[in-house]
C-alpha positions in Angstrom: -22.7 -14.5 43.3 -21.7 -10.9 42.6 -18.4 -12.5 40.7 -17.8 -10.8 37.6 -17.8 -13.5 34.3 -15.1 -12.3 31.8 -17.3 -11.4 28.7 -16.4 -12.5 25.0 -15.0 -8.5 24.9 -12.7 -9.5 27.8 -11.2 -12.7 26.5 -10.7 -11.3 23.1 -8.8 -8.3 24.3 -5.9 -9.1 26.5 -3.8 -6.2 28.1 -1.0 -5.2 25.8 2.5 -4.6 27.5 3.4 -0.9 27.1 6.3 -1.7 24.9 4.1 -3.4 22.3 2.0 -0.7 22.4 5.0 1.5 21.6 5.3 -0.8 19.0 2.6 -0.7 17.2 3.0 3.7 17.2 6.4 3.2 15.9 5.6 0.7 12.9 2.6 3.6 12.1 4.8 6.2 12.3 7.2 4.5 9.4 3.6 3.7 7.5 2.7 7.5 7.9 6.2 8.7 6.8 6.9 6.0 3.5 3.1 7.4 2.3 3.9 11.5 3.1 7.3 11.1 1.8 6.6 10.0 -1.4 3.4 11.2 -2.1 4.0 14.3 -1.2 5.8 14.3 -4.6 2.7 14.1 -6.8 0.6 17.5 -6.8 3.9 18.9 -8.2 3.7 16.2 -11.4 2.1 18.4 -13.5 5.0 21.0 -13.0 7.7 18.5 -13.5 5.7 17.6 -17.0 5.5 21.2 -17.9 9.2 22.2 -17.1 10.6 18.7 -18.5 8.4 19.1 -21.6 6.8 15.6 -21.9 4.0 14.1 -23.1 1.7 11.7 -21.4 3.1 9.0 -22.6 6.6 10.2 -22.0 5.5 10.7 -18.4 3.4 7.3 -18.4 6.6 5.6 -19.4 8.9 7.3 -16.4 6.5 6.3 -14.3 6.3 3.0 -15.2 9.8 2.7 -15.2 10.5 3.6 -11.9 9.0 0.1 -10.5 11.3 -1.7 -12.2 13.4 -0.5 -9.0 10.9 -2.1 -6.8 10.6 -5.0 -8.5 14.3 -5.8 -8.4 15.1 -4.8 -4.9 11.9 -6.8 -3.5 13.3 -10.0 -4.3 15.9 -9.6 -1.7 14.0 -8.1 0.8 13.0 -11.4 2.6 17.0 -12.0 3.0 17.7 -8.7 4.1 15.1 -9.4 7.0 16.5 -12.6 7.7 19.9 -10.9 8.2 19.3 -7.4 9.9 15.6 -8.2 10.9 12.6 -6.3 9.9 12.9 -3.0 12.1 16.1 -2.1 10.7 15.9 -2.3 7.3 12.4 -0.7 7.5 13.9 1.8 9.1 17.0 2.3 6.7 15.4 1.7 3.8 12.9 4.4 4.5 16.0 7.1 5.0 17.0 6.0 1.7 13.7 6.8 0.0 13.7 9.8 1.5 17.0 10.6 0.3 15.9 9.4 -3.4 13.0 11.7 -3.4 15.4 14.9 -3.1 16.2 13.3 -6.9 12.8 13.6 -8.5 12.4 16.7 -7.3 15.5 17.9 -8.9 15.0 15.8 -11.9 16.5 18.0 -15.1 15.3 15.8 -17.9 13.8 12.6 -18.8 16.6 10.2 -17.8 17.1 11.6 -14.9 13.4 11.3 -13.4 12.8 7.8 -14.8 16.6 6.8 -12.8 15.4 8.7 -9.9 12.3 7.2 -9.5 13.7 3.5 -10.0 16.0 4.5 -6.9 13.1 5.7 -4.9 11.0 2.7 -6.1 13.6 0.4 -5.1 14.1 1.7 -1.3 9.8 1.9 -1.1 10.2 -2.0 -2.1 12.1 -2.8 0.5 10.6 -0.5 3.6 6.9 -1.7 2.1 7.7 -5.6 2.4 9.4 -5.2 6.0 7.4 -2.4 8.0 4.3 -4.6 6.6 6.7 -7.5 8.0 7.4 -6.3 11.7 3.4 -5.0 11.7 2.1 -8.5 11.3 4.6 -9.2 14.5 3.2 -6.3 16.4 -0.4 -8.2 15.6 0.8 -11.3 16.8 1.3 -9.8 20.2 -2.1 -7.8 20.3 -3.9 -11.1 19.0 -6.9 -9.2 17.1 -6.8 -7.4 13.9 -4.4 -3.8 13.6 -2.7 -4.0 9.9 -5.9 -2.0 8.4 -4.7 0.7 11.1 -0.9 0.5 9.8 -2.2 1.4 6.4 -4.5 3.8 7.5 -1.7 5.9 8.7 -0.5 5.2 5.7 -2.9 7.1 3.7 -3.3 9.6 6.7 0.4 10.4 5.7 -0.5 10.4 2.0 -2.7 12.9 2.2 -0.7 15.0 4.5 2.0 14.5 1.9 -0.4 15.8 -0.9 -2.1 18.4 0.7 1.9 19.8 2.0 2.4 19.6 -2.2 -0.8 21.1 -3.6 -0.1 24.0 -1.1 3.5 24.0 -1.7 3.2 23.8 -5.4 -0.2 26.6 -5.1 2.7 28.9 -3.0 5.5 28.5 -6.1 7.9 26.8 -3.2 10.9 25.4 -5.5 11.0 21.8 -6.6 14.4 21.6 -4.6 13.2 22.8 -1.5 10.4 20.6 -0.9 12.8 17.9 -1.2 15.3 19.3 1.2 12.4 20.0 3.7 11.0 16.6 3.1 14.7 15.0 3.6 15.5 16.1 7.2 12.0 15.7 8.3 10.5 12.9 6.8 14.1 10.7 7.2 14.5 11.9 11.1 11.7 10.9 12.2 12.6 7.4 10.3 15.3 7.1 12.1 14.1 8.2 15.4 11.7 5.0 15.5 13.9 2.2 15.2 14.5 2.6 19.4 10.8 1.7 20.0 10.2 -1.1 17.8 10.1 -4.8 18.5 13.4 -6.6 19.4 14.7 -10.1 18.7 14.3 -12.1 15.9 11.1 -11.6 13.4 10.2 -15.5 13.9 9.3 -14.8 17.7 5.7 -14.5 17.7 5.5 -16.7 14.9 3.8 -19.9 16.9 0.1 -18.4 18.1 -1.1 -18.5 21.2 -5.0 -21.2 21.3 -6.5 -17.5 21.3 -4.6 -15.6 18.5 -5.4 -14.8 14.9 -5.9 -18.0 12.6 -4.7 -17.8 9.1 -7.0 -15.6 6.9 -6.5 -17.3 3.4 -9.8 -19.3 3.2 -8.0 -21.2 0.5 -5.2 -22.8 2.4 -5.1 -25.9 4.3 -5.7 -26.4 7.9 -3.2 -29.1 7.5 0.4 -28.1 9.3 3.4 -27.6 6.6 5.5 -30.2 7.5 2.4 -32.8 6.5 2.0 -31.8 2.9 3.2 -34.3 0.4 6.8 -33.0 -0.4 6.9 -32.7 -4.0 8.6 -29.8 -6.5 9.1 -26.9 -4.8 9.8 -23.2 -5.9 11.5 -20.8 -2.9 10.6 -23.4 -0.4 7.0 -23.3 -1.5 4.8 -26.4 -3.3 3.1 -25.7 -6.2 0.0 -25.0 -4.4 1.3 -22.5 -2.1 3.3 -20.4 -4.8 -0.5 -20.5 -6.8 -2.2 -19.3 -4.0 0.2 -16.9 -2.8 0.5 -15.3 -6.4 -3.5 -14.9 -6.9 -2.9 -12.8 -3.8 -0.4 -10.9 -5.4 -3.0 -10.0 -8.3 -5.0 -8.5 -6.0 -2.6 -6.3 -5.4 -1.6 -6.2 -8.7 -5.2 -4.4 -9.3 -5.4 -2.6 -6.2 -2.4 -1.2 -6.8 -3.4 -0.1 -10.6 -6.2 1.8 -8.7 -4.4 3.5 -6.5 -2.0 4.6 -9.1 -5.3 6.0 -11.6 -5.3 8.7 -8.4 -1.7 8.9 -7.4 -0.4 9.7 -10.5 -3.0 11.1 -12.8 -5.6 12.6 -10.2 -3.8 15.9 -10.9 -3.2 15.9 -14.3 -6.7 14.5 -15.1 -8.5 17.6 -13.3 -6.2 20.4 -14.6 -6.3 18.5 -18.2 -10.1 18.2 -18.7 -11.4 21.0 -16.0 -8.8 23.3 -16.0 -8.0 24.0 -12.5 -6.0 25.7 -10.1 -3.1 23.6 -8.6 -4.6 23.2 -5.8 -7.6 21.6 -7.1 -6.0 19.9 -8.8 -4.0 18.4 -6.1 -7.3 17.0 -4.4 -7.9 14.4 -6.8 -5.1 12.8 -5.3 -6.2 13.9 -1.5 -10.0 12.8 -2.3 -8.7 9.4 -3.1 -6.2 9.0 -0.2 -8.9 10.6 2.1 -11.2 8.3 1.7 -9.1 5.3 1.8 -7.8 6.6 5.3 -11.2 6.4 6.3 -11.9 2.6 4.4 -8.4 2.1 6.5 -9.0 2.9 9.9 -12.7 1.4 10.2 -11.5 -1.4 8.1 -10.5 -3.8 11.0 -13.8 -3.5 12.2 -15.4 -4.0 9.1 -13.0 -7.1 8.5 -13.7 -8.7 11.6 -17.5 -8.9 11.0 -17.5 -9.6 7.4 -14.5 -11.5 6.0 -11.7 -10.3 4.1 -13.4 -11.4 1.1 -16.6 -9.8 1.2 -14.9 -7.0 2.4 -12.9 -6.9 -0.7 -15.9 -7.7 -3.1 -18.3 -4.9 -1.0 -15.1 -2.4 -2.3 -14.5 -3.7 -5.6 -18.5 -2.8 -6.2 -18.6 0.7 -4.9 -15.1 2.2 -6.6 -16.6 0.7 -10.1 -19.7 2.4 -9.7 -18.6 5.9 -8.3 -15.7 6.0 -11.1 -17.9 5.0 -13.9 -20.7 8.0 -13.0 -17.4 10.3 -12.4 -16.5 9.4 -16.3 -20.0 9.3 -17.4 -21.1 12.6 -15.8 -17.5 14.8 -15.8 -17.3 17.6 -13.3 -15.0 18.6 -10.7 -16.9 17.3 -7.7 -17.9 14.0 -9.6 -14.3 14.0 -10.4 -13.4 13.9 -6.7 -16.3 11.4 -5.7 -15.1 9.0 -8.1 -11.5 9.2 -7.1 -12.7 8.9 -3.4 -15.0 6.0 -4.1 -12.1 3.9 -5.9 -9.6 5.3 -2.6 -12.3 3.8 -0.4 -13.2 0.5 -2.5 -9.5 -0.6 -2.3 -8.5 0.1 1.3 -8.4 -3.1 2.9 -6.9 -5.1 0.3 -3.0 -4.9 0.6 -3.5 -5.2 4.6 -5.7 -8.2 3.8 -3.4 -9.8 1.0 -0.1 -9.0 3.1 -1.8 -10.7 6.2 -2.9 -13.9 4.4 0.7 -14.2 2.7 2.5 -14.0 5.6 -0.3 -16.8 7.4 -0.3 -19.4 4.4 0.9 -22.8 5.9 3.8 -23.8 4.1 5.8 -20.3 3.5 8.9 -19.5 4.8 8.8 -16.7 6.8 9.2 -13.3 4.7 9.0 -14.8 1.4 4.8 -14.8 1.4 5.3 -11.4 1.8 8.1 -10.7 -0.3 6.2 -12.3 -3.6 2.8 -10.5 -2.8 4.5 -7.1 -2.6 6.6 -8.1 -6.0 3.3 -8.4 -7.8 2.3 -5.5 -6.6 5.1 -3.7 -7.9 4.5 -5.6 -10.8 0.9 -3.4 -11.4 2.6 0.0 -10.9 5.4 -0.9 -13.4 2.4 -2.2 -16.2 -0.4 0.5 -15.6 1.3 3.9 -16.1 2.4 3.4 -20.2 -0.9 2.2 -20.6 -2.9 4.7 -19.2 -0.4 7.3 -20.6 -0.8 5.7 -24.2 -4.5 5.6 -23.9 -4.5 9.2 -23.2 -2.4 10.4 -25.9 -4.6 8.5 -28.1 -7.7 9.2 -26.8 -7.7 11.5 -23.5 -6.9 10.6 -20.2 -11.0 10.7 -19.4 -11.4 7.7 -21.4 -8.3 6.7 -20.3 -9.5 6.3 -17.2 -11.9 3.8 -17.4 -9.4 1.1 -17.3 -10.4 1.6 -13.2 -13.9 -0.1 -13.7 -12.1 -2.8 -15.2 -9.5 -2.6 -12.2 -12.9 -3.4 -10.2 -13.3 -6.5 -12.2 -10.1 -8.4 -11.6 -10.3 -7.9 -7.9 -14.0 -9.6 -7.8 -12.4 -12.0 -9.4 -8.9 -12.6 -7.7 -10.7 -11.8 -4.2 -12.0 -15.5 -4.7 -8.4 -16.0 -2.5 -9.4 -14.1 1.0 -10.6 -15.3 3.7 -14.8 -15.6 4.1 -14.0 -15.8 8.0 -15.3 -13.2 10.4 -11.6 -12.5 12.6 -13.2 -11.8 15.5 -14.4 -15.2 16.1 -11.2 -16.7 16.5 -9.4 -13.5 18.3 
């Protein structure tokens, strides 16, 4: 009589073996060092425009032409997983960023910084696509929602990266030796996780348990793979799958071209139109990443209840609205709100597009992942010239409101997430 009945809490949340659990702080580790290590980079842009002498679109253009690294090297990430595994080139790739970044720092003219940032574009690719990768196998063993976590240390190490910057570049520490420090910190610590994360082959957890995760794209078939009709197929997927898979990536492609409105012309926007010390002007950037750490780590709870979709819409809504009254009523603190409600509004969108790439039925394994993340690269490499032309032409206030319009495309692109609440099938 007195027997206790497992509740719904019980079922849904197994014990996790210690080792997965080490895991899981070894895969947030690499998220919290690939988003300190580079962004870390960015309170000190307006310095590197000064002492480079360029104009906005000059810098626009650098900037934009750093993902063109990304964008090649991501193409062969899903090979380089299938032959080292996901752990270790996440883990090398990441050194190598960290290496490249000791180049942007030093970055003596033009050339130089647009090279440099290609280099360190190319190594983020790689580590992005295959931490995101061995995550979604760390999942697969927890059976419930943790990628919104991952990225939440991500931004947790974003803003530890700026706020190390804005008080680094508020201090007068050299260029150089933020990049030095940032080196042998940021790439031991890389290199110190590989022991603790998951071995064996990246296809192990790929068969779910009756209890585990379903597939979150609300667009894909419940139909297995192997019983689609077999007609033209581009790498390995149909038709369907690469059009489903690629409205994914323009989510990203958007959320991205948010992030990068606060990533790389937070900064320069307040010391431009409000004149600002460097350290206020560095919190654009920390505003933005702040509150996405927040939209982050509440996220899998939020996405559990709600749907990846709604979820995504629910964001899309808020950023447009605190960025248009940022633009519309310009002050330092409405500055920051607005940058913190786009941080917020976009948070759970590349841990909800990775995760439904990586679940579509009929994608080889990686290669979901591997396109999604190309597209994203895709929106970093576009939005930077424009934003930078826009504010040469006009200033980067009106610049700026290509955000709102941001806001549009994902509402419209979201139409690809899942309307599923996750917990119900964990």
């Amino acid at each position: 009589m007195n027997a206790h009945v497992p509740s719904s809490g019980d079922l849904a949340r197994p014990a996790v073996p210690t080792e997965v659990r080490r895991a899981r702080w070894a895969v947030s580790l690499i998220f919290f060092l690939n988003g300190a290590s580079f962004c870390a980079i960015m309170p000190r842009y307006p310095e590197l425009v000064e002492s480079l002498g360029l104009s906005n679109t000059a810098f626009g253009l650098a900037i934009g032409l750093g993902p063109i690294g990304g964008l090649l090297s991501g193409l062969f990430a899903a090979r380089l997983m299938g032959g080292f595994g996901s752990a270790r080139v996440a883990v090398i790739a990441q050194v190598i960023a960290s290496t490249s970044h000791l180049l942007v720092y030093t970055a003596g003219n033009w050339l130089w910084l647009a090279l440099s940032l290609a280099l360190a574009a190319a190594a983020d690719a790689i580590t992005d696509i295959s931490m995101n990768s061995h995550g979604m196998r760390v999942e697969r063993r927890y059976r419930r929602s943790i990628m919104n976590s991952y990225h939440g240390w991500w931004s947790l190490g974003a803003v530890t990266g700026g706020l190390f910057g804005a008080a680094a570049a508020q201090l007068g520490l050299p260029l150089w030796a933020q990049g030095v420090i940032g080196l042998f910190v940021f790439g031991a610590l890389a290199a110190g996780s590989f022991r603790f994360l998951l071995p064996g082959h990246d296809a192990t957890e790929r068969t779910p348990a009756p209890s585990a995760v379903g597939p979150s794209a609300a667009s894909a078939s419940e139909v297995p793979a192997d019983a689609a009709p077999r007609g033209l197929r581009i790498a390995g997927m149909s038709l369907r799958a690469l059009g489903l898979v690629s409205a994914l990536g323009m989510v990203l492609v958007f959320a991205g071209s948010t992030e990068d409105a606060g990533n790389t012309w937070g900064a320069l926007f307040m010391h431009e139109t409000f004149v600002v010390s460097p350290f206020m002007a560095g919190m654009a950037f920390v505003a933005m990443q702040g509150a996405q750490t927040i939209g982050r780590f509440t996220g899998d709870a939020v996405v559990d209840r709600l749907g990846d979709r709604a979820t995504a819409r629910l964001g899309a809504l808020v950023g447009m609205t605190g960025m248009s009254l940022a633009l519309l009523m310009p002050s330092p603190v409405m500055a920051l709100i607005g940058f913190a409600a786009a941080g917020w509004g976009v948070a759970t969108l590349f841990p909800a597009a990775f995760r439904a790439a990586d679940e579509l039925p009929g994608v080889p394994l990686g290669v979901g992942m591997t396109v999604v993340g190309w597209f994203a690269r895709l929106g970093f490499f576009l939005t930077p010239p424009l934003v930078g032309a826009l504010a040469d032409a006009l200033t980067l206030r009106y610049a700026l409101w290509v955000v709102p319009v941001y806001a549009l495309g994902i509402l419209l692109f979201s139409a690809v997430l899942s309307t599923r609440a996750r917990c119900a099938s964990a």
